[in-house]
VEXPA-627158 format. One record per residue: residue number from 1; residue in one letter; x, y, z of N, C-alpha, C in turn. Coordinates in Angstrom, 1 decimal, decimal comma, m for minus. Layout:
REM residues N
resi:resn:n.u:n.v:n.w:ca.u:ca.v:ca.w:c.u:c.v:c.w
NUM:a:X:Y:Z:X:Y:Z:X:Y:Z
...
REM end
This chain:
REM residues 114
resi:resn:n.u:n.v:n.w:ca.u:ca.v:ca.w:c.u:c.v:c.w
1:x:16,1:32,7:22,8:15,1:32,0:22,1:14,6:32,8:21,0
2:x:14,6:32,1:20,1:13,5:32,9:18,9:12,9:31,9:18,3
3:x:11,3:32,6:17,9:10,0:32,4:17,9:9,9:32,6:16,3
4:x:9,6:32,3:15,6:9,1:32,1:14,1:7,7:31,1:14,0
5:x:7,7:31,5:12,4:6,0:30,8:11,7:7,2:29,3:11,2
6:x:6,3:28,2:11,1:6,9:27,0:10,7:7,2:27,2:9,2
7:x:8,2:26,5:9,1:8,9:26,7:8,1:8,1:25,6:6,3
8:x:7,2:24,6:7,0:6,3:23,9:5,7:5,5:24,1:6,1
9:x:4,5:23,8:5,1:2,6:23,8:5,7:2,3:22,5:6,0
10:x:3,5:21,4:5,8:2,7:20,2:6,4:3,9:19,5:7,0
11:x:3,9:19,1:8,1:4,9:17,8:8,8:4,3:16,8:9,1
12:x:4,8:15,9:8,4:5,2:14,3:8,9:5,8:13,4:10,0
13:x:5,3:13,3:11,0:5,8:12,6:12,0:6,1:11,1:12,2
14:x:7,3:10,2:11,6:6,8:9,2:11,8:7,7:8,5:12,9
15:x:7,1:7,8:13,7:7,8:6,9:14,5:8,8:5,9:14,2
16:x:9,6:5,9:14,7:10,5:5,0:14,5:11,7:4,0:16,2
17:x:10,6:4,7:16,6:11,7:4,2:18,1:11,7:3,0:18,4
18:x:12,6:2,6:19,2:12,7:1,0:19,4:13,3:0,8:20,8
19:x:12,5:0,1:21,5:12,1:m0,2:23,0:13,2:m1,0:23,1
20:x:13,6:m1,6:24,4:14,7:m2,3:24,9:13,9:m3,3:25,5
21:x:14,4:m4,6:25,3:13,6:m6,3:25,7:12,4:m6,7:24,6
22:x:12,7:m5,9:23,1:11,7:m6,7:22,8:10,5:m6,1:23,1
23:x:10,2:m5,1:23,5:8,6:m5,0:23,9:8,1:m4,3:22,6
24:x:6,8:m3,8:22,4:6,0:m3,4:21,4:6,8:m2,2:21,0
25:x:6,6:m2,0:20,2:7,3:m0,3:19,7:7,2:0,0:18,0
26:x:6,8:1,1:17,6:6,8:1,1:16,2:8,4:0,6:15,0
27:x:9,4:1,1:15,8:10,6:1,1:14,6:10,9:m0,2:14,1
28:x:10,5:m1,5:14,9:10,9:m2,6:13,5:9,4:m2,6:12,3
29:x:8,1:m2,1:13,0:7,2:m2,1:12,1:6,9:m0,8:11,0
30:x:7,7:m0,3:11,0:7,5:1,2:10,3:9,4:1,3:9,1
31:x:9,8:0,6:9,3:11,2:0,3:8,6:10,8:0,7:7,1
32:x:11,5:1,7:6,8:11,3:2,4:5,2:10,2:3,3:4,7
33:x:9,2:3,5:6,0:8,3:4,3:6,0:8,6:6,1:5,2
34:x:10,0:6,6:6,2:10,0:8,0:6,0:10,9:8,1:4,4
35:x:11,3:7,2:4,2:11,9:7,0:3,1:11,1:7,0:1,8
36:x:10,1:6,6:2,3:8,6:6,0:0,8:8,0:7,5:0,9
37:x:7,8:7,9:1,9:6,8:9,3:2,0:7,9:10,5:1,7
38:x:9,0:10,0:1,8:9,9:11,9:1,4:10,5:11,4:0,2
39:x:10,1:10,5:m0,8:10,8:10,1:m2,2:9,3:11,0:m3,1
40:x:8,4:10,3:m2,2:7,1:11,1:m3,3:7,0:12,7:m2,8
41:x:7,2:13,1:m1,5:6,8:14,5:m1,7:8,2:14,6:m2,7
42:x:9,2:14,7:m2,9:10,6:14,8:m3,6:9,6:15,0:m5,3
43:x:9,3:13,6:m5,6:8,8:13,7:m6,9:8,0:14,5:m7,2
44:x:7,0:14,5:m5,9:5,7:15,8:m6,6:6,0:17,1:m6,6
45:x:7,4:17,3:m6,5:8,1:18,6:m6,4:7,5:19,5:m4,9
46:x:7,6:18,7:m3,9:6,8:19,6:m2,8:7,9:19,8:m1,6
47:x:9,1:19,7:m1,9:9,8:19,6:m0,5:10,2:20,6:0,1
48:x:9,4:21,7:m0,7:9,9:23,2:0,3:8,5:23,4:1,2
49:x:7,6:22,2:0,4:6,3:22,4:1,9:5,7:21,5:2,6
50:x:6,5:20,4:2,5:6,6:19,0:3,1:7,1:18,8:3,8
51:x:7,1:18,6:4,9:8,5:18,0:5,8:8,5:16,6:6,4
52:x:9,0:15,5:5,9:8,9:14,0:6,5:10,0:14,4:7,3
53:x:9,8:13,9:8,4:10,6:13,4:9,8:10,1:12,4:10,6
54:x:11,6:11,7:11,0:11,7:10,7:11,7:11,4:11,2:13,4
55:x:10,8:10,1:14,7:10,4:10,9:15,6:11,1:9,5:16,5
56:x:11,4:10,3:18,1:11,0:8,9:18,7:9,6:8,8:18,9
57:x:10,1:8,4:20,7:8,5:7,8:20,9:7,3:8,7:20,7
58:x:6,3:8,2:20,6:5,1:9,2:20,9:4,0:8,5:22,3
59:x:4,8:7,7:22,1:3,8:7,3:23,8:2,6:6,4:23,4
60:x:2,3:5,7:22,4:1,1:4,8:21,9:2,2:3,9:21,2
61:x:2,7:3,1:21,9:3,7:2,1:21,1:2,5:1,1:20,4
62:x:1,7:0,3:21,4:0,9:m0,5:21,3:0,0:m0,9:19,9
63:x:m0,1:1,0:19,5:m1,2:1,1:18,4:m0,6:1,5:17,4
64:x:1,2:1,8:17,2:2,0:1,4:16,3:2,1:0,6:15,0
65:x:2,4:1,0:14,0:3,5:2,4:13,6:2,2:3,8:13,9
66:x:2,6:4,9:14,2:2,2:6,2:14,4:3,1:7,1:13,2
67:x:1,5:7,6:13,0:2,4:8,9:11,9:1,6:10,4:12,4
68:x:2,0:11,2:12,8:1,8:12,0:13,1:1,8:13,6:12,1
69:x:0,6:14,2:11,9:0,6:15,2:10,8:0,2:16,3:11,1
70:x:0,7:17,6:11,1:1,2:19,0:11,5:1,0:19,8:10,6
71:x:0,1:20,6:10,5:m0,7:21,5:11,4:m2,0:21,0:11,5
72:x:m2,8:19,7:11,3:m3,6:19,4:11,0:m4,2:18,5:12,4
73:x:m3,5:18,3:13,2:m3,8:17,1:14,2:m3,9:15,9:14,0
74:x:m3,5:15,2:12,7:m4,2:14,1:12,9:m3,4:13,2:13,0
75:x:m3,7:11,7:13,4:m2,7:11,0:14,1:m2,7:9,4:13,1
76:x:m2,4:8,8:12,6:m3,3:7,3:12,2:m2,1:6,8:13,0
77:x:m2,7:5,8:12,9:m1,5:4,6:14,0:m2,1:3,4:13,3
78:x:m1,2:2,0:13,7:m1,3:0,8:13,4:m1,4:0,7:11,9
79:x:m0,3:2,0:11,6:0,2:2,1:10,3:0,8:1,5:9,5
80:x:0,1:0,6:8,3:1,2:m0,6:7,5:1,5:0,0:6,5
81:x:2,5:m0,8:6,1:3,2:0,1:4,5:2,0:0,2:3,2
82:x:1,0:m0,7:3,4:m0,3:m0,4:2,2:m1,3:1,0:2,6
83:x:m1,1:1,4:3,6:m1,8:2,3:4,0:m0,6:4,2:3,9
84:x:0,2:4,3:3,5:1,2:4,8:3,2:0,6:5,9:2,2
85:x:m0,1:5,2:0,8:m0,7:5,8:m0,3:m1,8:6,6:0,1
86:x:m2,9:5,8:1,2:m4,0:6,3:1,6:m3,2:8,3:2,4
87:x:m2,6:7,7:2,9:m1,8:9,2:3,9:m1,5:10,0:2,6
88:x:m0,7:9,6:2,0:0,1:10,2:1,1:m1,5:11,0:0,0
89:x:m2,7:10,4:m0,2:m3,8:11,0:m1,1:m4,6:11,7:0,1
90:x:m4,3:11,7:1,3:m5,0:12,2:2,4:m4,6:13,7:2,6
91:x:m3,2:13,7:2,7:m2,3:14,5:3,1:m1,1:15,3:2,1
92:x:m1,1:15,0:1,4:m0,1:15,7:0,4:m0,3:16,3:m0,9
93:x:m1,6:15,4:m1,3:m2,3:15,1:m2,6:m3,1:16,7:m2,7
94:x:m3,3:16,7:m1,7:m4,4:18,4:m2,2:m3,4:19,7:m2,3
95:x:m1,9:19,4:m1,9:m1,1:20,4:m1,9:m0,7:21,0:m3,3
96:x:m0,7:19,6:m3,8:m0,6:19,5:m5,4:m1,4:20,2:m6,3
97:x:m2,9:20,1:m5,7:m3,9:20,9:m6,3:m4,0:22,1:m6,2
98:x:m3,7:22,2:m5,0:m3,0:24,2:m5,1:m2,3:24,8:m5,4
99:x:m1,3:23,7:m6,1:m0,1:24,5:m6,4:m0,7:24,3:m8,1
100:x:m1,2:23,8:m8,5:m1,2:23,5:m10,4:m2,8:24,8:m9,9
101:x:m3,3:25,2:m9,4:m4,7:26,2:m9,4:m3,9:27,3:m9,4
102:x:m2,6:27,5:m9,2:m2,1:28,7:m9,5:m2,3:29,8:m10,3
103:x:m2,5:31,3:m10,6:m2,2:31,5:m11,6:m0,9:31,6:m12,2
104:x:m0,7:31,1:m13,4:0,3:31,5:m14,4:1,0:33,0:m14,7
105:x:2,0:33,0:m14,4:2,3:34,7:m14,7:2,8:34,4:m15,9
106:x:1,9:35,3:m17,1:2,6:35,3:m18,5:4,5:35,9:m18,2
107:x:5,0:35,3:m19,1:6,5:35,1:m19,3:7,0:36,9:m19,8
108:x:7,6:37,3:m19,6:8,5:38,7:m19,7:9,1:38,9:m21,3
109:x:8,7:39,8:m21,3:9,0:39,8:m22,8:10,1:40,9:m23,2
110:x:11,0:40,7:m23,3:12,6:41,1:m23,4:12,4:42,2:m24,7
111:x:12,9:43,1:m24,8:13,0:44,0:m25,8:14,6:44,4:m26,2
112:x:15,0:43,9:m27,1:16,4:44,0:m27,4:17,0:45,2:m28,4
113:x:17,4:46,2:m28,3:17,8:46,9:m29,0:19,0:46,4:m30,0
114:x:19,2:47,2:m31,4:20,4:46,7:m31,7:21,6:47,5:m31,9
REM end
């Protein structure tokens, strides 16, 4: 076994499982979900601290789709695709702001002999 620090500062959990007979389950209601959420972290340039993943069950089919978020605890469920943006300015949106608060390291300045 080996033990390490997690590899992004944020994961994405989303459900996608799908029950046998028809019963409640998030995967026909969450269809395109991890796809919409890992195109924007992609665009906002964040995917070395983002991690969208697909999950099965989480055991709250009922209160489905479930998205699950890491390191932070937090869980929303009865998750529709309009509510995607709200996660996405909840959750990803401030990563953005730490990374542009950065300081700038002035550029290296080459000395060329001739």
């Amino acid at each position: 076994m080996e033990r390490r620090t997690a590899t992004f500062q944020k994961y994405l959990f989303v459900c996608e499982n799908v029950r046998d007979g028809g019963r409640v389950c998030c995967g026909p209601r969450s269809t395109g979900f991890v796809e919409y959420l890992k195109n924007y972290v992609k665009t906002k340039g964040l995917a070395r601290k983002v991690r969208v993943s697909r999950t099965g069950c989480l055991d709250v089919c009922a209160k489905g789709p479930n998205i699950l978020v890491f390191p932070d605890n937090v869980w929303y469920s009865a998750v529709t695709r309009e509510d995607l943006d709200q996660i996405l300015r909840e959750q990803i949106d401030p990563l953005i702001v730490e990374e542009s608060t950065l300081p700038i390291e002035p550029p290296q300045l080459r000395v060329r002999s001739c």
